[in-house]
N, C-alpha and C positions, 0 to 999 in steps of 0.2 A: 525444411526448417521446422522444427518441432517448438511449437511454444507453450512454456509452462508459469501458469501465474500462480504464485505464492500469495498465499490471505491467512491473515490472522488479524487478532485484537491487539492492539496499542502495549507494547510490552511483552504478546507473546512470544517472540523471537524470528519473525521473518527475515528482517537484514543478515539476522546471524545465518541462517539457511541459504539464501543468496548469496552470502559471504561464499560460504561451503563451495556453494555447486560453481561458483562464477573461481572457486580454485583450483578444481576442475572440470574450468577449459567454457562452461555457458557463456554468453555473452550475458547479461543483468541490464534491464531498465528498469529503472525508483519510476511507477507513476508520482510521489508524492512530488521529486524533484520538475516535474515535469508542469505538476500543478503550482509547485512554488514558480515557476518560471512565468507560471499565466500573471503573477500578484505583478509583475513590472512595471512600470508606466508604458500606454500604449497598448497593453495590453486590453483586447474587448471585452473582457468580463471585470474591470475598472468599474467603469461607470455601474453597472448592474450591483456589482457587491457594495459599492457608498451607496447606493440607492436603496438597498434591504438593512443597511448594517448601520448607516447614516455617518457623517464626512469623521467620524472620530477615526476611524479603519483606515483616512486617506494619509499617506506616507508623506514627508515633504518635497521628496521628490516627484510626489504625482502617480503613485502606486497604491500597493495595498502595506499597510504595517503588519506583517505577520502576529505578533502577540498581541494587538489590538482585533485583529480579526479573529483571532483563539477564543478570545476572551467573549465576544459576541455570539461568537456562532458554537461555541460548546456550554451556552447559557441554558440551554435546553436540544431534547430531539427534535425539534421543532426548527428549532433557529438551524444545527446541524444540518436537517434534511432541506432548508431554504440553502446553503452553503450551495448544497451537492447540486441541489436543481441548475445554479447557475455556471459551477463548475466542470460537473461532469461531462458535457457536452466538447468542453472544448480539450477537455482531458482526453478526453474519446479521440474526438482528431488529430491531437500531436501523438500519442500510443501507436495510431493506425497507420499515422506517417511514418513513425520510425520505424513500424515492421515492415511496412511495403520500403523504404530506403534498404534494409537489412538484407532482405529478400529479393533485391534489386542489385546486390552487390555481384562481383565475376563469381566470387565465393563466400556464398551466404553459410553462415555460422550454419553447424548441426542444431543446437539448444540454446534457443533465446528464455530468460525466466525474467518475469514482469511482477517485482515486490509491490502490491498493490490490496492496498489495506482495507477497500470499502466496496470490497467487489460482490458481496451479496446486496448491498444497497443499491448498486449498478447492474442491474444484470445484462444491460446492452454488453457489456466490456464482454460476456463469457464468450460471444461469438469470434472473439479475438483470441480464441486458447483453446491449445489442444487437450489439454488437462488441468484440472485444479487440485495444486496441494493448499491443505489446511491445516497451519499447526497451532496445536491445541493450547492453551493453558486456565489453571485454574485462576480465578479473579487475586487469590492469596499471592499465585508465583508474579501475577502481572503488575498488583500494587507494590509488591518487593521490587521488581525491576525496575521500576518507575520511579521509584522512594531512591533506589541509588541512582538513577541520574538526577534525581535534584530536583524531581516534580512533587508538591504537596499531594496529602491524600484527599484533599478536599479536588483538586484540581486533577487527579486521577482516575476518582471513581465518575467527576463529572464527565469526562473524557471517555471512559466505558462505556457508561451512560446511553451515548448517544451513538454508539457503535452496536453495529448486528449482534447477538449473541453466537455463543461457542455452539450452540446445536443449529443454529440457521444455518452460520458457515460451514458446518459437516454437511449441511443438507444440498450445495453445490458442490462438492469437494467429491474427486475423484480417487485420493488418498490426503493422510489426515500423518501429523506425527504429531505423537504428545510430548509435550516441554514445559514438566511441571519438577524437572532435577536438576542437576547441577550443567553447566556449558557444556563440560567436556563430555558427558553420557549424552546431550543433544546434537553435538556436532557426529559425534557417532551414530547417532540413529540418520541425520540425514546423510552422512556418507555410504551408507548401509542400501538409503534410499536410493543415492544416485547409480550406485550398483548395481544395482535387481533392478531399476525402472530407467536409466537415462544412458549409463555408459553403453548398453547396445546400441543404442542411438548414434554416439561414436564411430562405432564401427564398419 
């Protein structure tokens, strides 16, 4: 089972890339979905995020409020990297479960790809992957991508912000695709990719 985790910056286009490969034939895990699954009630990093972030973050249900928790923890890199401290941990463990379940099937998938956005700020996660793609974009293309789903630029660039820069992330990255053009010239460069690097893998 060959696993490949996807990293980029907030708008650079990594779901679109997972989109791609998980079309042909990857199996895809979202860490983000995975972290959003930790916000629930009962969940153990509960108490630990009201506790840095203070009871405004607490859901009525007894969880975490996703946009109230945005809003704290993307205040600065600072508050960010307090997020991760408490998160990443347990992100870690549900990721490692669900490879070891994958890998434990009669017939484990060829190409698992893990869309996981903060993986230079992680580096424990690398030991979890066989390779790292990094796709590229300019701060220009990722405020445009962002401005069309409907995030301000104030709340954009604060969001960059507090994420690795585009030469960190090369600097973990096994291969790199830039995605500073139009969809359809990116979805062709990663189908280009999964050609030359993953459908052997297939076979």
């Amino acid at each position: 089972m060959y696993v490949l985790a996807i990293t980029g910056g907030i708008g650079a286009g990594k779901s679109t890339a997972a989109r791609v490969l998980a079309e042909r034939g990857a199996v895809v895990i979202d860490a983000d979905d995975l972290a959003k699954g930790l916000l629930q009630p009962g969940s153990p990093v509960v108490e630990p995020i009201v506790e840095a972030f203070g009871e405004g973050v607490r859901s009525a249900d007894g969880g975490i409020e996703p946009a109230a928790l945005a809003e704290a923890a993307f205040a600065s890199p600072e508050a960010a990297a307090r997020l991760n401290a408490i998160v990443h941990p347990a992100v870690y463990a549900a990721l490692a479960g669900a490879l070891d379940a994958l890998a434990a099937q009669a017939k484990p998938p060829r190409v698992v790809v893990v869309d996981i956005p903060l993986l230079y700020e992680a580096p424990r996660f690398l030991d979890l992957f066989d390779a790292v793609l990094a796709i590229s974009a300019s701060d220009d293309a990722q405020l445009e991508r962002l401005a069309a789903r409907g995030m301000s630029a104030v709340d954009a660039e604060r969001r960059m912000a507090c994420q690795a820069s585009d030469t960190e992330r090369r600097s973990i990255a096994d291969y790199v695709i830039e995605n500073d053009g139009d969809e359809d010239a990116f979805r062709r460069a990663v189908e280009e990719f999964f050609e030359r690097e993953i459908a052997p893998r297939f076979s």
